[in-house]
LUMMIPA-888941 format. One line per field, with one value per residue (C-alpha): residue number from 0; residue in one letter; x, z, y. Coordinates in steps of 0.25 Angstrom, whole numbers. Each point is the difference from the previous one (the first is absolute). Example, Ala and Ser with C-alpha at 12.3 -4.5 7.8 and 13.67 -1.06 7.14 Angstrom:
2
pos <- [0,1]
code <- [a,s]
x <- [49,6]
z <- [31,-2]
y <- [-18,14]
This chain:
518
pos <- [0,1,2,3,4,5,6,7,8,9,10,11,12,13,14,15,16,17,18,19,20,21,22,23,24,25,26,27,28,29,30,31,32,33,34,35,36,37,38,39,40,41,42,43,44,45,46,47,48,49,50,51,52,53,54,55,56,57,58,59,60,61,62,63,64,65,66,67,68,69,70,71,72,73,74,75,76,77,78,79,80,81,82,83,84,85,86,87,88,89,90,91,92,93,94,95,96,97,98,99,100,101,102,103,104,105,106,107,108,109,110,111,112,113,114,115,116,117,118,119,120,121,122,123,124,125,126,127,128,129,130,131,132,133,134,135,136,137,138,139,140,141,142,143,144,145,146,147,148,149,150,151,152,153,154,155,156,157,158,159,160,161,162,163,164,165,166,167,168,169,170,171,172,173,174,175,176,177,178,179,180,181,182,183,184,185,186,187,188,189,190,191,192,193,194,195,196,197,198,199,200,201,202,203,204,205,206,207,208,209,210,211,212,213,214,215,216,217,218,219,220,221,222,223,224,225,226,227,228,229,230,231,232,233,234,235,236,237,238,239,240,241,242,243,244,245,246,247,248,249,250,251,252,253,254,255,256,257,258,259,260,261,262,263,264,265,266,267,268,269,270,271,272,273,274,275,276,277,278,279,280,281,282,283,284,285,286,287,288,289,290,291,292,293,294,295,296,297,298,299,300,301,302,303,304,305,306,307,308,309,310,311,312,313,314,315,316,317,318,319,320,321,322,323,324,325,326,327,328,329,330,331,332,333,334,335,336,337,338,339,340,341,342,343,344,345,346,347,348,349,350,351,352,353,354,355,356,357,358,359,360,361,362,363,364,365,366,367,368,369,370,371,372,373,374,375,376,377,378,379,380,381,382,383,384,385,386,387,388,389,390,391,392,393,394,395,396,397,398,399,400,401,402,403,404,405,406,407,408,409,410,411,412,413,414,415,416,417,418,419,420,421,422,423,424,425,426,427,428,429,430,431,432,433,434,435,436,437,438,439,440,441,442,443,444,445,446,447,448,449,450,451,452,453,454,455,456,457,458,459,460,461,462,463,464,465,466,467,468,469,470,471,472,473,474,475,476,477,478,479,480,481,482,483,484,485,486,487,488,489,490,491,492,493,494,495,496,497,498,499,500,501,502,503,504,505,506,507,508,509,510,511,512,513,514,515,516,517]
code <- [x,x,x,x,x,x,x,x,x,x,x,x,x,x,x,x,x,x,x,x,x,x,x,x,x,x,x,x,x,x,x,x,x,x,x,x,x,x,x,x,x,x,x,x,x,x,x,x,x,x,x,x,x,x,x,x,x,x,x,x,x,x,x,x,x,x,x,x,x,x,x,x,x,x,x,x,x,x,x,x,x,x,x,x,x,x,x,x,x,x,x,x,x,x,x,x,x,x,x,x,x,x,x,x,x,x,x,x,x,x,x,x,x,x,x,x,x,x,x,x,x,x,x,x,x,x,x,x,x,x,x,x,x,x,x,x,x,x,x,x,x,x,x,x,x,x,x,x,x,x,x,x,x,x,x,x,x,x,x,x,x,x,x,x,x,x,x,x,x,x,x,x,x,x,x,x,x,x,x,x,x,x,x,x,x,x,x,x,x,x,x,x,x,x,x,x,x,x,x,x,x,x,x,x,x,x,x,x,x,x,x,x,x,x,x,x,x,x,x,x,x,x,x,x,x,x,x,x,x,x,x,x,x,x,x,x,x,x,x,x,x,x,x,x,x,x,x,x,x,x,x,x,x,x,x,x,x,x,x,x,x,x,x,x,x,x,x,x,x,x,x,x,x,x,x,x,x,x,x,x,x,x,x,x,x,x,x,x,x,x,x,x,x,x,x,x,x,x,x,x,x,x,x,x,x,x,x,x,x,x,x,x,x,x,x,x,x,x,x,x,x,x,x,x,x,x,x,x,x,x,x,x,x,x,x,x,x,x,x,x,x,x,x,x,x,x,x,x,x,x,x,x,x,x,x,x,x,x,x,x,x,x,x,x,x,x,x,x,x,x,x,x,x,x,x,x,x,x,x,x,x,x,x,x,x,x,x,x,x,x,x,x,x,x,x,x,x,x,x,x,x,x,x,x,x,x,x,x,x,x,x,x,x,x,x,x,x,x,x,x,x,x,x,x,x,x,x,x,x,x,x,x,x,x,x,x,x,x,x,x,x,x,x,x,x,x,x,x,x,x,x,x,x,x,x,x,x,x,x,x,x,x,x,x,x,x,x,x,x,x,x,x,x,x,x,x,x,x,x,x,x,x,x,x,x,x,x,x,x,x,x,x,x,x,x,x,x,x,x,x,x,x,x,x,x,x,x,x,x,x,x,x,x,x,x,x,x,x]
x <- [-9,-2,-11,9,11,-10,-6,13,7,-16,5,12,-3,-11,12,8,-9,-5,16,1,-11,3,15,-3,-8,11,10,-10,-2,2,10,-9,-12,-3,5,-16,-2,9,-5,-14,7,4,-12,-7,9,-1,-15,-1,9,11,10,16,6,17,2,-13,-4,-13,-12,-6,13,12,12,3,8,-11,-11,9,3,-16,-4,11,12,12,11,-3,6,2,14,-1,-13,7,13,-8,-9,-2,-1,2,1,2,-14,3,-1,-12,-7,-6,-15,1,-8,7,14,9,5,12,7,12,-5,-16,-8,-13,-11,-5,-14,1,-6,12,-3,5,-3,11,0,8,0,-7,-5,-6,-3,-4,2,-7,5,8,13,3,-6,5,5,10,12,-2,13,-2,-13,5,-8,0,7,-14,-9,-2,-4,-8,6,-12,-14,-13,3,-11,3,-8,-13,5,4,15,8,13,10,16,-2,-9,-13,-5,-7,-7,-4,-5,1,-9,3,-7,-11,-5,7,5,2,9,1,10,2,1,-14,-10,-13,-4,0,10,-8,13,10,9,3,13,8,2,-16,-1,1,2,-9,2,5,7,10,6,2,2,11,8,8,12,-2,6,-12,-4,-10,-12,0,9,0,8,13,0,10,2,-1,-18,4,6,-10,-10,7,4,-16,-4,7,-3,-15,5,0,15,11,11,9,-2,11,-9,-3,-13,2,-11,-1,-3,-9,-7,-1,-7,-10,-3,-1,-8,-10,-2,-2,-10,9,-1,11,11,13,2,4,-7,-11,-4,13,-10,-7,15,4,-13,-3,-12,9,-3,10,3,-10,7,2,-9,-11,0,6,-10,4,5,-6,-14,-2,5,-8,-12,3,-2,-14,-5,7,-5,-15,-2,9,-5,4,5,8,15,9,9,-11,-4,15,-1,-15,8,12,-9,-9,12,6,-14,2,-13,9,14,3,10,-8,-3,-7,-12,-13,-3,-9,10,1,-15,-1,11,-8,-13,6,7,-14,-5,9,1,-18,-3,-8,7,0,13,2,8,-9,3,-5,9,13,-1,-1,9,11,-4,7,-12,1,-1,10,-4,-6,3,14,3,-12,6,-10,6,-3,-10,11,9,-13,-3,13,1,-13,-11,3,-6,-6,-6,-14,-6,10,-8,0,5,13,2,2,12,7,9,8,-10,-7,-11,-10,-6,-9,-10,8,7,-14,-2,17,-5,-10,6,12,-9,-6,14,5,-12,2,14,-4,-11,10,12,-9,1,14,6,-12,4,15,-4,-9,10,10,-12,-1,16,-2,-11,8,13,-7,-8,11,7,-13,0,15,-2,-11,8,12,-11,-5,13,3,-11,5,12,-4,-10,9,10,-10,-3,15,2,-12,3,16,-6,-8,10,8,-10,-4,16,1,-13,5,13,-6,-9,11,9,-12,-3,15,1]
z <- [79,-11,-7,2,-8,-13,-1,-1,-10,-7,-1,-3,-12,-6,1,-7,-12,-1,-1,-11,-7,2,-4,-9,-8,-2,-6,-11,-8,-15,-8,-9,-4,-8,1,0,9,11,1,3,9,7,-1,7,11,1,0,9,8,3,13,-1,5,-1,-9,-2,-14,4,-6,11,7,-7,-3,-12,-9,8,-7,-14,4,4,-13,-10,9,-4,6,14,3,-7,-5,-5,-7,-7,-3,-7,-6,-16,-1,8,-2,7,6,-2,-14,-2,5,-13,-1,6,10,12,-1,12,7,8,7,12,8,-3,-12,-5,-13,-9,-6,-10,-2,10,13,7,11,12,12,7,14,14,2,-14,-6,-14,-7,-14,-5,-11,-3,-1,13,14,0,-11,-3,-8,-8,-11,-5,-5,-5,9,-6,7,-8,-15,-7,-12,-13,-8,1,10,14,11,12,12,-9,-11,-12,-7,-13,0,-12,2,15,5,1,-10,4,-5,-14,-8,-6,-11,6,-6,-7,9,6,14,8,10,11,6,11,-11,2,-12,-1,-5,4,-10,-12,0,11,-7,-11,-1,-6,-13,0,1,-7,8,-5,0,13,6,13,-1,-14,-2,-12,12,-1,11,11,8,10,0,10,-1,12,8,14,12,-2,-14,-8,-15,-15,4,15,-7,-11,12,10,-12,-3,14,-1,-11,3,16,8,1,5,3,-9,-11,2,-4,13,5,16,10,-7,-14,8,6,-12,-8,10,-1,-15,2,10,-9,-14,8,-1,10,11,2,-3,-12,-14,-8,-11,4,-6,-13,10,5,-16,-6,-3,10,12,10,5,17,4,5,15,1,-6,11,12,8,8,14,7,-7,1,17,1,-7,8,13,-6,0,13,9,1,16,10,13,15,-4,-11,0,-13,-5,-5,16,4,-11,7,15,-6,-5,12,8,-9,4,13,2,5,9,-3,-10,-10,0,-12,10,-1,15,10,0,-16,2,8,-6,-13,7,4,-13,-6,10,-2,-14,0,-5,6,11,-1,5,-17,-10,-13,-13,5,14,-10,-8,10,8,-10,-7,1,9,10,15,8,15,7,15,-3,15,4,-4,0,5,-4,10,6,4,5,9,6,3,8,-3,-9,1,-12,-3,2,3,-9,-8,-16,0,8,-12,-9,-8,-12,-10,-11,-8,13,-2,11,5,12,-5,-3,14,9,-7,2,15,1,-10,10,12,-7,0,14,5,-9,5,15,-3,-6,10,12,-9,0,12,0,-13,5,13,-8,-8,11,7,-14,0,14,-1,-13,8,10,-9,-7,13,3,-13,3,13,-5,-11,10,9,-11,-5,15,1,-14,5,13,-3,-10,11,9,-10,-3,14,1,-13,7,13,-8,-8,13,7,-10,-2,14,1,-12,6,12,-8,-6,12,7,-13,0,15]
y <- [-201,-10,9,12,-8,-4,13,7,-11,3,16,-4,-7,10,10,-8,-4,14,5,-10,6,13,-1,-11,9,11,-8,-6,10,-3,9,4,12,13,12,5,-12,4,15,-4,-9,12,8,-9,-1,15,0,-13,5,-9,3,3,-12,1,-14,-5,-2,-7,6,10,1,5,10,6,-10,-11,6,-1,-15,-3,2,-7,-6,3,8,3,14,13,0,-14,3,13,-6,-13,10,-2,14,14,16,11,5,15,-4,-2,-15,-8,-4,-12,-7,-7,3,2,13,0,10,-1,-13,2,-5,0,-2,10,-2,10,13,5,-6,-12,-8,-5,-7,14,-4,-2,12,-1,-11,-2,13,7,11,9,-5,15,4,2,-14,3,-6,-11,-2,-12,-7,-14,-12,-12,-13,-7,6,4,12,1,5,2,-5,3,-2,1,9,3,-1,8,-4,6,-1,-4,6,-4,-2,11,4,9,13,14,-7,-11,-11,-11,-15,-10,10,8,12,3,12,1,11,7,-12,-9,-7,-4,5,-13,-13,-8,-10,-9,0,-8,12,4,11,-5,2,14,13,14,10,17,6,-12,3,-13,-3,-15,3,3,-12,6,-10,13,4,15,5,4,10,9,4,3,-6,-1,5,3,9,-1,5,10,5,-1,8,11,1,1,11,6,1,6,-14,-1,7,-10,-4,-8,-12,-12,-5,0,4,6,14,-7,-10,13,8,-11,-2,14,0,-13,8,10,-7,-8,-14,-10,5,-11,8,-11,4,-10,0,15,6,2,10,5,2,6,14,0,-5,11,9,3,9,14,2,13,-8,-11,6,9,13,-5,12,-2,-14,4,8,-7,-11,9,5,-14,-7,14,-3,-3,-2,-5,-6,-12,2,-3,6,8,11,0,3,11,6,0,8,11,-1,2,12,7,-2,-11,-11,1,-15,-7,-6,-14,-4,-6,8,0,7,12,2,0,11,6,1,4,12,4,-3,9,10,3,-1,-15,-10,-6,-15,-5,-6,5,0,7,13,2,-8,12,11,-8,1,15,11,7,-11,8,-2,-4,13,-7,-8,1,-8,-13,-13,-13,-15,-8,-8,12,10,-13,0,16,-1,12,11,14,3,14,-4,14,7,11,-1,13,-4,-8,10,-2,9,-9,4,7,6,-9,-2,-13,3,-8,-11,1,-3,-15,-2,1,-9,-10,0,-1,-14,-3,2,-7,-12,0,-1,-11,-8,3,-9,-12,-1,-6,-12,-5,0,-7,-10,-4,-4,-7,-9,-2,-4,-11,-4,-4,-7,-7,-4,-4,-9,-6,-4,-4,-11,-5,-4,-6,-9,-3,-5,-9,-8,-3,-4,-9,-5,-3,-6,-11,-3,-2,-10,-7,-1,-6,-10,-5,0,-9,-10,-2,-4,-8,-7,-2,-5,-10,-4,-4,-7,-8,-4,-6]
């Protein structure tokens, strides 16, 4: 008992030491980082995949503003973090080219890392999340800027192995820029294609040269976006919707906001000028703009026949077709069979024994090779206007199964050919065709009572298997009970003996004593 006790005050204590660590941890974060600092933050708890945990801010285990508060401290929860925010706008705006600033929408927030995506901890069911702010997660209202975290104004800033230019509190994209000496070009996601000489070169450094998108004479401190997508709204969203339609993308109306249809027809025009498809109006409206931006191709020219391309289709798909096969284009084969008279069932779309012989005797009939599979040849002649119409309709052939259960059937084995001797429609004669329908149907008949005989032993076996598999069953039961029987009363044998034992030495004891005693 007294090792039980220190092992569970040992336990005890280890839990208390590691609570205190764990929650110890969540509350010493210092209120301080980068704005390009915190979105690698949250990258890297995307790609290392940290778990949604409802208020933990613990790196590896946290909830959305916890993953904020891992990083730089701070407020705790979303609305104190948006209503202590230095700065916020309106995300259908536009979002500025700025690294780690804070999304917030009704009771959620999150991190964008630039280039339109964002990272939040969205849930149990999914974790850490990566994705377009504009994409099937939407509904992002404001971006903000944290009061825990600054922001550069101008100057290099490191981000995720890349190197960007800051000019009036934004990365600078689609242009270049002379810092230091030596000239930078930047792409349309804002990245150098060099590494920087002097990290500490600033603005006042730096000369823009022809072709700039982000002029640094700008000296509004008003943020402009670089890109417009679902959402957005505005005088470009406009402009772009009325050249979308223009060169045939767009039909909608052209009110300034960019919905699903603008969304839809951009992709298309993006699709077609060979632009990388992401639904986002950013640097490529030079493409959008320029004389050589192509036009939507007409419907006649991209939209096929549907009867040709049907019928090819058919062509292709009606090579062989054989016992087996189950589809919709053996459905079709038994419907015509059945309209020539070769089968008396409903069609099952299962190419059995009787669609076999079915086809057999349409192949005979109508003079091909009688193989029991529809290949190219008996498809055509099957579906063609010459097709024969079955010249004994009242003979009708029955599956295995159901010839078994009427017992022998008198087939015309000594009919003569010439009895066979049928006029169609056209007074066509096929006496020569009649003397292999005979024999083929006598193959048939006998097959039938071969397999007839095998019937009732398959039945009885399987009751016999059923049978043994109930007692077995009961067997198996029976010796589990037994077993259990023999525990417990072994058991109660030694209880019972320990009970007399201690019974005895109490008394002998007692006995003992009193004798000691007088």
């Amino acid at each position: 008992m007294q090792r039980i006790k220190k092992l569970t005050a040992i336990i005890l204590s280890i839990l208390t030491l590691s609570s205190v660590c764990v929650f110890g941890s969540t509350f010493s974060a210092g209120a301080s980082g980068t704005g390009a600092g915190l979105a690698e933050w949250a990258l890297n708890a995307y790609y290392e995949g940290w778990s949604y945990v409802y208020g933990g801010s613990s790196p590896g285990a946290v909830d959305c503003s916890g993953l904020i508060y891992s990083y730089c401290g701070g407020e705790r929860c979303g609305d104190p973090q948006l209503n202590t925010a230095t700065e916020r706008g309106s995300v259908s705006s536009g979002i500025p080219n700025v690294h780690g600033l804070g999304l917030w929408r009704p009771g959620h927030v999150g991190v964008y890392v630039g280039d339109g995506m964002e990272v939040d901890a969205r849930g149990d069911a999914y974790d850490m999340c990566y994705e377009s702010v504009y994409g099937s997660y939407s509904g992002w209202t404001y971006w903000f800027k944290l009061a825990a975290v600054t922001y550069p104004t101008n100057g290099w800033e490191e981000f995720n192995g890349d190197y960007y230019y800051y000019e009036n509190g934004e990365y600078i994209t689609d242009t270049s820029r002379t810092i230091g000496g030596t000239t930078y070009y930047f792409d349309s996601k804002g990245r150098s294609g060099k590494t920087p000489s002097d990290m500490s070169a600033t603005a006042s450094d730096s000369s823009s040269s022809s072709g700039s998108s982000n002029s640094s004479s700008n000296s509004s401190s008003e943020s402009k976006p670089t890109s417009w997508r679902n959402g957005s709204s505005g005088e470009e969203v406009e402009k772009i919707q009325a050249r979308l339609a223009e060169l045939g993308y767009y039909t909608g109306a052209v009110d300034g906001y960019f919905g699903d249809a603008t969304e839809a027809a951009y992709r298309a025009f993006q699709e077609a000028a060979g632009l990388t498809v992401d639904g986002i109006a950013g640097s490529d409206r030079e493409v959008l703009y320029s004389d050589d931006a192509p036009y939507a191709p007409k419907e006649e020219e991209t939209t096929a026949p549907a009867e040709d391309t049907e019928e090819t289709e058919q062509t292709e798909q009606a090579v062989e077709y054989k016992s087996g096969d189950e589809n919709d284009e053996v459905t079709k084969i038994q419907q015509k069979l059945a309209e020539l008279k070769y089968m008396y069932v409903d069609a099952t779309g299962y190419y059995g024994d009787f669609t076999v012989q079915a086809v057999m005797n349409f192949q005979l009939a109508n003079g091909l090779e009688a193989t029991g599979v529809v290949d190219e040849e008996t498809y055509g002649v099957l579906f063609g206007e010459n097709a024969v119409v079955n010249p004994n309709p009242q003979e009708e052939t029955q599956p295995a199964s159901e010839a078994a259960l009427a017992g022998p059937t008198e087939m015309p084995f000594t009919t003569s050919p010439s009895a066979l001797i049928i006029a169609n429609e056209q007074n066509q004669t096929y006496a020569d065709t009649a003397t292999e329908v005979v024999k083929t149907t006598n193959k048939v008949t006998k097959r039938a009572l071969a397999n007839s005989t095998s019937v009732i032993p398959s039945a009885t076996t399987a009751a016999v298997k059923r049978t043994a598999n109930v007692w077995l069953w009961f067997v198996l039961v029976a010796v589990i009970l037994g077993a259990l029987s023999v525990v417990f009363m072994l058991r109660d044998r030694k209880s019972n003996r320990y009970t007399r034992y201690c019974a005895k030495k109490k008394k002998t004891s007692f006995k003992s004593e009193v004798n000691t005693r007088w």
